[in-house]
Backbone as CSV, one residue per row, in Angstrom:
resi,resn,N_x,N_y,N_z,CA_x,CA_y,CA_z,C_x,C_y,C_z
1,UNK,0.851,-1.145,0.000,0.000,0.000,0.000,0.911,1.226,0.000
2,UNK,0.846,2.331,-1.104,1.483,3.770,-0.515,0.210,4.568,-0.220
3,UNK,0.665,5.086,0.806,0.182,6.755,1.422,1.191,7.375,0.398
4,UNK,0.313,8.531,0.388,1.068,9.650,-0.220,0.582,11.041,0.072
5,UNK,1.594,11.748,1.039,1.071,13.087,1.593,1.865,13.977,0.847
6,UNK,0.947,14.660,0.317,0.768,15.655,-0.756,1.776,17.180,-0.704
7,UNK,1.728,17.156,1.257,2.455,18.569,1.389,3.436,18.024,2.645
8,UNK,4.061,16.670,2.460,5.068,15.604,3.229,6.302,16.284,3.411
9,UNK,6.562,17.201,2.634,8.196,17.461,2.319,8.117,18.458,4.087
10,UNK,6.924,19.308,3.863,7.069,20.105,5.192,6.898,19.273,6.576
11,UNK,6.327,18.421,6.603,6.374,17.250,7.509,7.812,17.096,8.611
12,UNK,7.779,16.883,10.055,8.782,16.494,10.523,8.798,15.110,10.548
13,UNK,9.326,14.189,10.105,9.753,12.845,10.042,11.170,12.391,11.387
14,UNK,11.058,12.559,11.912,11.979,12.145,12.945,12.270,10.411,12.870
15,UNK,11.046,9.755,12.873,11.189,8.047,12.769,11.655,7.781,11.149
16,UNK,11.735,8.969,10.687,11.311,8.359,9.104,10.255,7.140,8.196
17,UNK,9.893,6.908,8.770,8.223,6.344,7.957,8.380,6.367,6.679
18,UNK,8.626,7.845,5.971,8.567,8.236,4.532,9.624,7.577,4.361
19,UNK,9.159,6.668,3.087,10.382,6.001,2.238,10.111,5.785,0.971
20,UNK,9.674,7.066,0.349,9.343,7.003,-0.924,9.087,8.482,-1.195
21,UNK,9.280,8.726,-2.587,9.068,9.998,-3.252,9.761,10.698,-2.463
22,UNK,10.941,10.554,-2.388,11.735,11.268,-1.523,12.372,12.667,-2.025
23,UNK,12.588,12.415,-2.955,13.264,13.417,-4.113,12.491,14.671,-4.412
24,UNK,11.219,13.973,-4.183,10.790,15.909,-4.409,10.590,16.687,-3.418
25,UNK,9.897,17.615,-3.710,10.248,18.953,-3.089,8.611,19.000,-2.025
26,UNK,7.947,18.544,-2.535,6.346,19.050,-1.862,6.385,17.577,-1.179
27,UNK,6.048,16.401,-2.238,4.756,14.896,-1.192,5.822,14.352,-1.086
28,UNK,5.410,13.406,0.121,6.447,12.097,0.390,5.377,11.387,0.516
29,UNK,5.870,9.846,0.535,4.951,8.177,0.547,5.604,7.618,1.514
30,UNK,4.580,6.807,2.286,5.206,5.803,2.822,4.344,4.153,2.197
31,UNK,5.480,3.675,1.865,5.032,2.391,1.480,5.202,1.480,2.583
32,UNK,4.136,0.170,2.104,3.723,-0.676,3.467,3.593,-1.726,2.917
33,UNK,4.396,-2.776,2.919,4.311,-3.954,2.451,3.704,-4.989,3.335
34,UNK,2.677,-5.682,2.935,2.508,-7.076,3.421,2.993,-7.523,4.287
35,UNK,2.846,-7.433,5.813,3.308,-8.251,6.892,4.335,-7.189,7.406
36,UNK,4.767,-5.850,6.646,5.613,-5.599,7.325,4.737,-4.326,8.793
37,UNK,5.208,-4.035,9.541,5.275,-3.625,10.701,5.171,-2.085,10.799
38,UNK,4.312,-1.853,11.448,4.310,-0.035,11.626,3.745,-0.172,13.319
39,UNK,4.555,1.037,13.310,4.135,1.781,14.906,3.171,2.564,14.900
40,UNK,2.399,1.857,15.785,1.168,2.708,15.440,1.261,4.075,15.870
41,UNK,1.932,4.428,17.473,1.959,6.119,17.738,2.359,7.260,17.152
42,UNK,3.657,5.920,16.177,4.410,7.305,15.618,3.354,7.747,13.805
43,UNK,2.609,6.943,13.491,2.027,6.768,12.311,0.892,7.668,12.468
44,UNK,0.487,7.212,14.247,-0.749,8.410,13.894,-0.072,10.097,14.406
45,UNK,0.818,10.009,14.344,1.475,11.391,15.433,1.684,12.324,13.553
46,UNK,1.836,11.653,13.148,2.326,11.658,11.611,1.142,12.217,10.680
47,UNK,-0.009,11.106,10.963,-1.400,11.775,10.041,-1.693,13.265,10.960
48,UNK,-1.873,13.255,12.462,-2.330,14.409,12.934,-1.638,15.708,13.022
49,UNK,-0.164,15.348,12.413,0.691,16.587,12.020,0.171,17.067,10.829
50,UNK,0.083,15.984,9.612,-0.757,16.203,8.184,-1.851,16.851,7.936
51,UNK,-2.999,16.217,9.022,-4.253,16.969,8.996,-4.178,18.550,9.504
52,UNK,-2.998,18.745,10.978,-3.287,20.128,11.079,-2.562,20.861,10.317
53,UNK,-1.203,20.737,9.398,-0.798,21.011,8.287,-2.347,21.893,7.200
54,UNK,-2.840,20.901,6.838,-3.683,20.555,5.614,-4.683,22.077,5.901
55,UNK,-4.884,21.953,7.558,-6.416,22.995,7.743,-5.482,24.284,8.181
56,UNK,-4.692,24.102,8.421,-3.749,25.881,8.806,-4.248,26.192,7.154
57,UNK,-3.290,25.360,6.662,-3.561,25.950,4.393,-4.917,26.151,4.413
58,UNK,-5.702,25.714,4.769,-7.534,26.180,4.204,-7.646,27.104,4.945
59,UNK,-7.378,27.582,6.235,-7.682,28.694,7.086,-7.042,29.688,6.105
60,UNK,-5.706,29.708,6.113,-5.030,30.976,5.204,-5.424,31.354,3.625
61,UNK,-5.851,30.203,3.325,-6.648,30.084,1.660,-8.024,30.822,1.936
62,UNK,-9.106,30.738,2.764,-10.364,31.444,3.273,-10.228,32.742,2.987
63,UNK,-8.831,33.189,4.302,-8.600,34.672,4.494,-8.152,35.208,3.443
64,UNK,-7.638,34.431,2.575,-6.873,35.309,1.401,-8.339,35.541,0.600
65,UNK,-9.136,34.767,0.134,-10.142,35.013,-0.584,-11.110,35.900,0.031
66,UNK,-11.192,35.787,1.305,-12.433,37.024,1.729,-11.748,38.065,1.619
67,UNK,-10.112,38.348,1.998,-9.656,39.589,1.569,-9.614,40.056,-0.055
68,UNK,-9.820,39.174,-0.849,-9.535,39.961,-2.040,-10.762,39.460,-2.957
69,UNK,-12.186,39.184,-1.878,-13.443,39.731,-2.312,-13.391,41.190,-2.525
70,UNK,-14.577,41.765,-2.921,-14.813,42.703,-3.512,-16.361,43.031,-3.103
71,UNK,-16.821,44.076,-2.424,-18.038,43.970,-1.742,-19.278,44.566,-2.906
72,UNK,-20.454,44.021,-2.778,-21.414,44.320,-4.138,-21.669,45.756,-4.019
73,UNK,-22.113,46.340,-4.438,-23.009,47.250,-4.227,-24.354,47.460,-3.835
């Protein structure tokens, strides 16, 4: 199975997990083979860095768009 987080590169990886798509600049993957073994604390410590990653960007994406609404008349 790969995960693939989209905005990974900003990610702190301390266990390293990510072992794939390493090379670029934005997503990293972690691939998961069959039988092999994951920690679960550090895996979910990992998605809940991702998710609050993900909603800081939609909070600042909101504000940018209500600021450069334009009010009707």
């Amino acid at each position: 199975m790969k995960l693939t987080f989209a905005k990974g590169a900003s990610l702190k990886d301390p266990a390293r997990l990510f072992n794939a798509s390493l090379d670029g600049n934005t997503r990293r993957a972690i691939d998961i083979h069959e039988g092999e073994p994951v920690d679960q604390s550090t895996f979910q410590a990992l998605i809940r860095q991702a998710v609050a990653l993900n909603r800081a960007g939609k909070s600042k994406s909101l504000k940018k768009a209500k600021t450069k609404a334009k009010p009707t008349p």
